[in-house]
C-alpha positions as CSV (number, residue, x, y, z in Angstrom):
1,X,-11.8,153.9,85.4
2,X,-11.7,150.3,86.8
3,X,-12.9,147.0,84.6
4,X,-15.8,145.2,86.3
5,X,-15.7,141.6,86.1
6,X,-18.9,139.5,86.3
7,X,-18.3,137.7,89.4
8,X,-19.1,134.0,89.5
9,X,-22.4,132.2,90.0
10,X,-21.3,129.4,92.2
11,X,-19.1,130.0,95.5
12,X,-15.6,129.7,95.3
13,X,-15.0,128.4,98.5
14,X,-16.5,125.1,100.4
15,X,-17.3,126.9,103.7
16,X,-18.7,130.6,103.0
17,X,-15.6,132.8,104.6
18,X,-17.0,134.8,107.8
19,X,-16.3,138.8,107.2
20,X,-17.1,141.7,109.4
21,X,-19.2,145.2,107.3
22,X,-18.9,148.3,109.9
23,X,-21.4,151.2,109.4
24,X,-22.3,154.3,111.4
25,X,-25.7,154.3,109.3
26,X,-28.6,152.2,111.2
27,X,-30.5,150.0,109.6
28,X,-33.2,152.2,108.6
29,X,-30.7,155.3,107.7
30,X,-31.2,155.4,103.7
31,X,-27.4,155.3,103.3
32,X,-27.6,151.9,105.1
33,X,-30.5,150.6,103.7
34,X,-30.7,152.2,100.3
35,X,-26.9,151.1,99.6
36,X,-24.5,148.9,101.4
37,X,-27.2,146.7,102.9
38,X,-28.8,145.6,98.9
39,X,-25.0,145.6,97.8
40,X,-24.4,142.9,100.1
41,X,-27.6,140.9,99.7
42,X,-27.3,140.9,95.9
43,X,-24.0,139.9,96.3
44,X,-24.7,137.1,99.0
45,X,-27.5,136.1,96.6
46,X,-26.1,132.4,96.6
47,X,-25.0,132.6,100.2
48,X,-21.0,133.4,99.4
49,X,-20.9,135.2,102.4
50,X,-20.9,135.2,106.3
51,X,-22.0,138.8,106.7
52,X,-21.3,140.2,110.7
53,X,-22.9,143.6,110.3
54,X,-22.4,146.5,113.2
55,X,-24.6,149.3,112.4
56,X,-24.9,152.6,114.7
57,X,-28.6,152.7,115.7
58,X,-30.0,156.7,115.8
59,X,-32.6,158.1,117.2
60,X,-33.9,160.0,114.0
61,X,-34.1,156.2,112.2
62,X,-35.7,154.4,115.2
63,X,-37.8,151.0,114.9
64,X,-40.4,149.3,117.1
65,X,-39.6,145.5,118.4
66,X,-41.4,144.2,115.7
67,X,-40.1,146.1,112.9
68,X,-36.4,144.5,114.8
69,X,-37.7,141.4,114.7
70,X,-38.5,141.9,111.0
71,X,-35.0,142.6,110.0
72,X,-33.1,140.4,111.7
73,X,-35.3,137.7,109.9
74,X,-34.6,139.2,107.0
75,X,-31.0,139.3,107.2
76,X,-31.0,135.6,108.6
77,X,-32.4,134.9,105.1
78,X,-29.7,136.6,103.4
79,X,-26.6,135.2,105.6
80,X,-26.3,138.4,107.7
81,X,-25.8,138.2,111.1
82,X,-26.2,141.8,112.7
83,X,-25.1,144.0,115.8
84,X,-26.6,147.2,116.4
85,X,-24.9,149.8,118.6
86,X,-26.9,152.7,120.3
87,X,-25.7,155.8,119.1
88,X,-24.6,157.8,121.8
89,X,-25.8,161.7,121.1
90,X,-24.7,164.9,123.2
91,X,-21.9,168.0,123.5
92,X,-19.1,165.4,124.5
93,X,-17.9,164.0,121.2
94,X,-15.0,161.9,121.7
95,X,-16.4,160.7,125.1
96,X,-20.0,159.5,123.1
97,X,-17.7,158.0,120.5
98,X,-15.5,156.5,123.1
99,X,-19.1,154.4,124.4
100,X,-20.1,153.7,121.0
101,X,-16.1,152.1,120.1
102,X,-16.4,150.4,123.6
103,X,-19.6,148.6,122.4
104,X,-18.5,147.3,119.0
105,X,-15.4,146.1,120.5
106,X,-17.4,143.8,122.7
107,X,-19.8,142.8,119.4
108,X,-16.2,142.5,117.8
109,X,-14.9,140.4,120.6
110,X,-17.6,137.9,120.2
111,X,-17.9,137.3,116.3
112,X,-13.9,136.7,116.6
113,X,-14.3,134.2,119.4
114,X,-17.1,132.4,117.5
115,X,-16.6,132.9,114.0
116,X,-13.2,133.7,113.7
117,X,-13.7,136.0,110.5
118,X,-10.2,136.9,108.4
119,X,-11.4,140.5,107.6
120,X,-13.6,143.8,108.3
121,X,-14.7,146.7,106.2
122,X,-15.5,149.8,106.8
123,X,-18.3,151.8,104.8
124,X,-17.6,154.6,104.4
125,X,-15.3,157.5,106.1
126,X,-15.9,157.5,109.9
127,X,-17.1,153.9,110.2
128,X,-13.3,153.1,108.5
129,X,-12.0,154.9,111.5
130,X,-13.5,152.6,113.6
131,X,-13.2,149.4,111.4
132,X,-9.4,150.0,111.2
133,X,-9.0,150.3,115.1
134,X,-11.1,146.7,115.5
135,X,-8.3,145.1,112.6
136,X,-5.7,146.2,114.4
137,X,-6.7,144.8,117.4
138,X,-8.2,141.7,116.2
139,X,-5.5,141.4,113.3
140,X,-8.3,141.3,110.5
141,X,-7.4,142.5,107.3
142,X,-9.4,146.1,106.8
143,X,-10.9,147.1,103.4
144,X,-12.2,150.4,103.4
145,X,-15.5,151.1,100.7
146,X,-16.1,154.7,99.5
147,X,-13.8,157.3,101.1
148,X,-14.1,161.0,100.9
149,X,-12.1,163.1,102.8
150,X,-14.9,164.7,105.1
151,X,-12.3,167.0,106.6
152,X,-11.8,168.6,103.8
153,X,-15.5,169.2,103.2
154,X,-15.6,170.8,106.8
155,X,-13.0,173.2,106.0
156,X,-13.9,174.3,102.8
157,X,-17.4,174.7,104.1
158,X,-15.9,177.0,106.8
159,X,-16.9,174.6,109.4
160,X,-13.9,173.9,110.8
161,X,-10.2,175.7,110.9
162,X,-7.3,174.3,109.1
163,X,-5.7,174.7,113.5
164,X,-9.1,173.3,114.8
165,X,-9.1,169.9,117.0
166,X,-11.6,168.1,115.3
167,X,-10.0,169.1,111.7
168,X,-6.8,167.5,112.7
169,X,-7.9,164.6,114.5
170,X,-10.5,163.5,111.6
171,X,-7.6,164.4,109.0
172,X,-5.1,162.3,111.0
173,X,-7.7,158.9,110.8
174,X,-8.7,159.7,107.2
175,X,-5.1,159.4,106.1
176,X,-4.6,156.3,108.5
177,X,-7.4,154.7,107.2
178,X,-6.5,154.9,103.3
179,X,-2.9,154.5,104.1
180,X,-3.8,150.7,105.7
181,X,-6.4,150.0,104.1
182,X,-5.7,146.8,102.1
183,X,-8.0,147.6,99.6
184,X,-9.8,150.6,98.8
185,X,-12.6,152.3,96.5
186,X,-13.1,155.9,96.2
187,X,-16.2,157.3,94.1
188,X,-14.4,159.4,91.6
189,X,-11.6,159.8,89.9
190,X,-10.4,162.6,91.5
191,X,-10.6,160.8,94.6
192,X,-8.6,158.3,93.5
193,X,-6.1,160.9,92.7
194,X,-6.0,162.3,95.9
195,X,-5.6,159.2,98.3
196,X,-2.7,158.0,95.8
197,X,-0.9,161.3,96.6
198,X,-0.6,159.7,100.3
199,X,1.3,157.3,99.0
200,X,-1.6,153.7,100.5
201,X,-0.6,150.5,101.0
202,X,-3.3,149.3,99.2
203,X,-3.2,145.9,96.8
204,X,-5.8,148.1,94.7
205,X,-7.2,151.0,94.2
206,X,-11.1,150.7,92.8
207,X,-12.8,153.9,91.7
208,X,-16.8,153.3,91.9
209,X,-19.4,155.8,92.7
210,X,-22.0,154.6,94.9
211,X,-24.5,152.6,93.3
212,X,-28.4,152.3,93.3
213,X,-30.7,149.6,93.2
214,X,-31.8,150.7,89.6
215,X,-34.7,147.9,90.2
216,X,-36.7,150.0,92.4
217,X,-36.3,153.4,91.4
218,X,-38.1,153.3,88.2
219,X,-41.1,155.7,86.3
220,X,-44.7,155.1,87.4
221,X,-46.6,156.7,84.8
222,X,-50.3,156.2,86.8
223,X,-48.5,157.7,90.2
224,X,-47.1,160.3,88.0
225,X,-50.6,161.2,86.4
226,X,-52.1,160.7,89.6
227,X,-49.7,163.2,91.5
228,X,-49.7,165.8,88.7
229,X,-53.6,165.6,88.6
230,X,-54.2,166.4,92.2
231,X,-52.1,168.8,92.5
232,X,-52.8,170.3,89.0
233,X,-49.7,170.7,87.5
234,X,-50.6,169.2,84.0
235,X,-49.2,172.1,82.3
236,X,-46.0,172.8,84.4
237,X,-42.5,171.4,84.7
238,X,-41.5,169.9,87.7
239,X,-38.0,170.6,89.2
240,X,-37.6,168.6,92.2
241,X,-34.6,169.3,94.5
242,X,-34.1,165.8,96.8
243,X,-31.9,166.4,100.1
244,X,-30.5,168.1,102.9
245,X,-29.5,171.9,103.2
246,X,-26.5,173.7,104.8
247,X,-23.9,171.6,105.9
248,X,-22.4,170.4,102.8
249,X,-25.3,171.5,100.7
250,X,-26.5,174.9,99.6
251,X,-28.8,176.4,102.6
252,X,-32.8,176.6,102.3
253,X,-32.7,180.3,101.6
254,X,-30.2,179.8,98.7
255,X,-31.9,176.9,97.1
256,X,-35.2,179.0,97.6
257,X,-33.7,181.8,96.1
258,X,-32.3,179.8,92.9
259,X,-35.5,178.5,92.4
260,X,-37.6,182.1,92.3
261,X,-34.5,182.8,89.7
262,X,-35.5,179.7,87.8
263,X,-39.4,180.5,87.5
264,X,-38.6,183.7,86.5
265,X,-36.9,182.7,83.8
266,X,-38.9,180.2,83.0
267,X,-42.2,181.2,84.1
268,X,-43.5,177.0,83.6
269,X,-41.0,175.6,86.3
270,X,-42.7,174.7,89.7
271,X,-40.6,173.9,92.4
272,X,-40.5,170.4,94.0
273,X,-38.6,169.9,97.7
274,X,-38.4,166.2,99.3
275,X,-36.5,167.1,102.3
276,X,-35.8,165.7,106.1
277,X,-35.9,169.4,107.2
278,X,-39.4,170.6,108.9
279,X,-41.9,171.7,106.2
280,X,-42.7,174.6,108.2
281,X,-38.7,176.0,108.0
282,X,-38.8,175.4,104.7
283,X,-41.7,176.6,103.6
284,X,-40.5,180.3,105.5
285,X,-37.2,180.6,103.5
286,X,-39.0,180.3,100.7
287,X,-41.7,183.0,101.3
288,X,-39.0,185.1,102.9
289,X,-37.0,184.6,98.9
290,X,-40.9,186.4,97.9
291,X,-42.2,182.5,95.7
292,X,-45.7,182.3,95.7
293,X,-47.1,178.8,97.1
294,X,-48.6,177.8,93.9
295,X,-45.6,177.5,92.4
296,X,-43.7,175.2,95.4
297,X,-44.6,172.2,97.1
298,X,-42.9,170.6,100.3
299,X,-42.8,167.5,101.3
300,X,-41.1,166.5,104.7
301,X,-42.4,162.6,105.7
302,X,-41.8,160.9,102.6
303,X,-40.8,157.5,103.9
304,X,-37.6,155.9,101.7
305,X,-40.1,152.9,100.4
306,X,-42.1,155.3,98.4
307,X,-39.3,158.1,97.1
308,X,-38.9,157.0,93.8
309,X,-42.4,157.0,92.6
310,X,-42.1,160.7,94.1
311,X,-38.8,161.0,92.4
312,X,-40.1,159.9,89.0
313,X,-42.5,162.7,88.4
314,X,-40.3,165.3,88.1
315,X,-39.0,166.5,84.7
316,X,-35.5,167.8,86.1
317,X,-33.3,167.2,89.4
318,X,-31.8,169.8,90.7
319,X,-28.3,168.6,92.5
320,X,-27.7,171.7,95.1
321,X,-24.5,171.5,96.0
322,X,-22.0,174.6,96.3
323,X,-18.6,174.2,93.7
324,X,-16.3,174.3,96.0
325,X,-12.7,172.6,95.7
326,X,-13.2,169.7,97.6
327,X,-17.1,168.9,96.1
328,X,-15.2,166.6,93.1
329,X,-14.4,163.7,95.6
330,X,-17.8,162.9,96.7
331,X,-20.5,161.2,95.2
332,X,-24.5,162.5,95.4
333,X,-26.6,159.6,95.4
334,X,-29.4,161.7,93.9
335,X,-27.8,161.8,90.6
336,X,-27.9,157.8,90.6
337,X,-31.6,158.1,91.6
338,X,-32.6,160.8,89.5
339,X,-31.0,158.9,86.3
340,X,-32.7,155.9,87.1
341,X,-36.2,156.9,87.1
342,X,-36.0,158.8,84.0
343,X,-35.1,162.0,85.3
344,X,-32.3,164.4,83.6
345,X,-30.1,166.8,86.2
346,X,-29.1,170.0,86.8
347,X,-25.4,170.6,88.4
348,X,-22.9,172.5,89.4
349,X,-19.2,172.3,87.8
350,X,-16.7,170.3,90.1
351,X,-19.1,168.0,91.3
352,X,-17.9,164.3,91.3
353,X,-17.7,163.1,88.0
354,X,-20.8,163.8,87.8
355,X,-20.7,167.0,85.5
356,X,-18.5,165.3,83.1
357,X,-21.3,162.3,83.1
358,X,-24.1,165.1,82.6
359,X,-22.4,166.2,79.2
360,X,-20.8,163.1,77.9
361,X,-24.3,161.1,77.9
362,X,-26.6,163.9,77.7
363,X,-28.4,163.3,80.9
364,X,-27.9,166.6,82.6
365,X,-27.1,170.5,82.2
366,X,-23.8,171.8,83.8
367,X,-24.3,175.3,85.1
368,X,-20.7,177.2,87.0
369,X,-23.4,178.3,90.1
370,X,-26.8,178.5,91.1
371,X,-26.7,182.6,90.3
372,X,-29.2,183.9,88.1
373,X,-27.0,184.5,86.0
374,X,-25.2,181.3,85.5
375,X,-28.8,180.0,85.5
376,X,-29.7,182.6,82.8
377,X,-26.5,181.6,80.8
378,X,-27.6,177.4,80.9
379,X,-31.3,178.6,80.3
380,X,-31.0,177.8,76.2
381,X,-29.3,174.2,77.0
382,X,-32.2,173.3,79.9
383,X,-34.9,174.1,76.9
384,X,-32.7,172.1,74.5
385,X,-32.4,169.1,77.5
386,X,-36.4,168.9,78.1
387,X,-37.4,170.0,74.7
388,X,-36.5,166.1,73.8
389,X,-38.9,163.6,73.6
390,X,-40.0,162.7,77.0
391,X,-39.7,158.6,76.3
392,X,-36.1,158.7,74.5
393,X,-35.0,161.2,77.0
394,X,-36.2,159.3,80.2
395,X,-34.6,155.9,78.6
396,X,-31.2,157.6,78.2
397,X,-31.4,158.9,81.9
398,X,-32.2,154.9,82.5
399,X,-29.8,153.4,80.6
400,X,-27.3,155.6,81.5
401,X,-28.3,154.8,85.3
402,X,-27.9,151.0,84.8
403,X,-24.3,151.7,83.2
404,X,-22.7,153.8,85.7
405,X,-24.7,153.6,88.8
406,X,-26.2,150.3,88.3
407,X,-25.6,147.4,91.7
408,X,-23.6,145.2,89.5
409,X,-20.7,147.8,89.5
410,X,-20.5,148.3,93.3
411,X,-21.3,144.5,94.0
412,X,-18.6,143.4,91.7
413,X,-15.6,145.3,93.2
414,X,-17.1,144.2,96.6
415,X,-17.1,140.4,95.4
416,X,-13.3,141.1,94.0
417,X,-12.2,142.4,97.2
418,X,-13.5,139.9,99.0
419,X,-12.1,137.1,97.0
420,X,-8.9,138.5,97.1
421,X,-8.4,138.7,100.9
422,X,-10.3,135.4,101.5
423,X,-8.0,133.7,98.9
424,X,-4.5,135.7,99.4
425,X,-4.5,134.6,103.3
């Protein structure tokens, strides 16, 4: 694992050195605003930087003028300049990312002519792909932040063919990407092992999982009496499953179907889902898996300024995502946000590091699968987990959030790799 150093409290340089941050997430997009955008303003905190910041703008995360004019005055304030490209949606894929490229390259083309930044980087996989096209042509230096091989998740997932186009084409850039990149973090050390089997280029390697601003997601004990009183679950433990479903995740029927294991079993357990899918769709899976709706609640419209005081009520997270092969190189944010607002997790083996972080600081239950059996078999170390004292148990899960998940790891490696292509030019 890497050693963070504390980076400096005063710039290093006279003139704040003008670099380029590429992201497919919009502004809005959690992944964007949740992550990458607070890494960079806690590291810009003393106005180090000249952030030029392209973000794909989607429909799903869409903003009135106002709420535009709101952020761009907001990233003023924090030396960010930004450049948002209309994400281009449809059945033609390469032609929609084709006009999406053809619009960052004239964002690109102006922030070289103006600013004449040294370097770009690329957050995460698919914005890298387009991050390392723009340093070729605009011979910037390219730093890639938090790769994990998406093509592998595809195939292992049975979404894609090990012959199909869009496997090879998305293998071929995820190779070219961490084989170029000058500098590179991956969010788990099996990650790390993986990209140095393709033999990078890179100065240095950093291995950091995604971090969470551990400042906002805290426990809110009157929101947390409030919500258990009205909707009377004083005497029940709350599992709360945060996230997505099929795809890379387990589907809705599975997750509904581990969770009617789980309250039979454990007769106390109500289920908790805070998900992007429709209520409704939700909502049938699990009637169709035969739970009663006293003992699940659904919520589909929680906006991402309120999630952690939702997040904080629960007395275990559930992190649903299948074991398979490729699952140790990513990263679930959840586990960071569950951790820091107190809240102990339930995973599968093989995810991240994250099972090994579970056992070593006691923040979490490692199960093989979601099968009733498996759930059976980790029953006696769940009762064990929660059976702890609420407040020493919820400051573990905090402290142990603050360690490893904490801003101060991701904004430190960013500062590093910063300094070091600014200063090795």
């Amino acid at each position: 694992m890497i050693t963070y150093h504390t980076p400096p409290a005063k710039p290093e340089h006279n003139a704040p050195p003008h670099i380029v941050v590429y992201s497919l997430q919009g502004v809005k997009d959690p992944l964007f605003s949740g992550l990458i955008y607070s890494y960079l303003k806690k590291l810009n905190a003393n106005k180090t930087y000249r952030f030029h910041v392209i973000t794909h703008e989607q429909a799903a995360y869409a903003y009135t003028p106002e709420e535009e004019q709101q952020m761009r005055q907001e990233m003023a304030e924090n030396g960010i300049s930004w450049y948002p490209v209309q994400y281009h949606t449809g059945p033609l894929v390469l032609l929609n990312r084709l006009k999406d490229f053809m619009q960052s390259l004239k964002y690109a083309a102006f922030i070289k002519k103006k600013f004449k930044p040294r370097m770009i980087l690329g957050y995460l996989v698919i914005a890298g792909g387009f991050a390392y096209l723009l340093s070729r042509i605009f011979r910037w230096d390219f730093a890639l932040y938090c790769f994990e091989p998406h093509s592998e998740y595809m195939l292992d997932f049975g979404t894609w063919s090990k012959s199909s186009l869009k496997y090879r084409i998305l293998n071929f850039i995820e190779k070219l990407e961490v084989k170029n990149a000058l500098y590179l973090t991956v969010p788990t050390t099996h990650t790390e092992a993986l990209v140095r089997s393709w033999k990078p280029k890179a100065k240095q390697i950093f291995t950091v999982p995604i971090s969470i601003d551990t400042d906002k997601f805290v426990f809110d004990e009157a929101f947390n009496q409030n919500f258990r009183e009205k909707n009377n679950l004083q005497e029940r433990e709350i599992w709360l499953y945060v996230g997505k479903f099929d795809g890379i995740y387990y589907s809705a029927k599975e997750v509904a179907e581990f969770y009617k294991q789980a309250i039979l079993l454990r007769p106390q357990v109500f289920g908790f889902l805070i998900t992007t899918l429709p209520k409704q769709e939700v909502e049938t899976a699990f009637w169709g898996a035969g739970l009663n709706p006293e003992d699940i609640l659904v919520l589909d419209k929680v906006p991402y300024k309120d999630i952690d005081k939702y997040m904080a009520v629960a007395d275990l997270g559930i992190v649903a995502i299948p074991p398979l092969p490729s699952q140790k190189f990513r990263t679930p944010v959840k586990v960071g946000n569950y951790l820091s607002c107190g809240v102990p997790y339930l995973i599968v083996r093989g995810i991240a590091d994250d099972d090994a972080l579970a056992e070593m600081e006691r923040v979490g239950v490692v199960c093989e699968s979601l099968s009733y059996a498996h759930i059976a078999e980790a029953m006696p170390r769940i009762d064990l987990l929660l059976s702890s004292p609420k407040k020493l148990l919820r400051e573990r899960c905090r402290q142990t959030a603050v360690k490893f998940r904490g801003l101060h790891n991701s904004v430190t490696v960013l500062h590093e790799i910063f300094k070091r292509m600014h200063l090795t030019r």
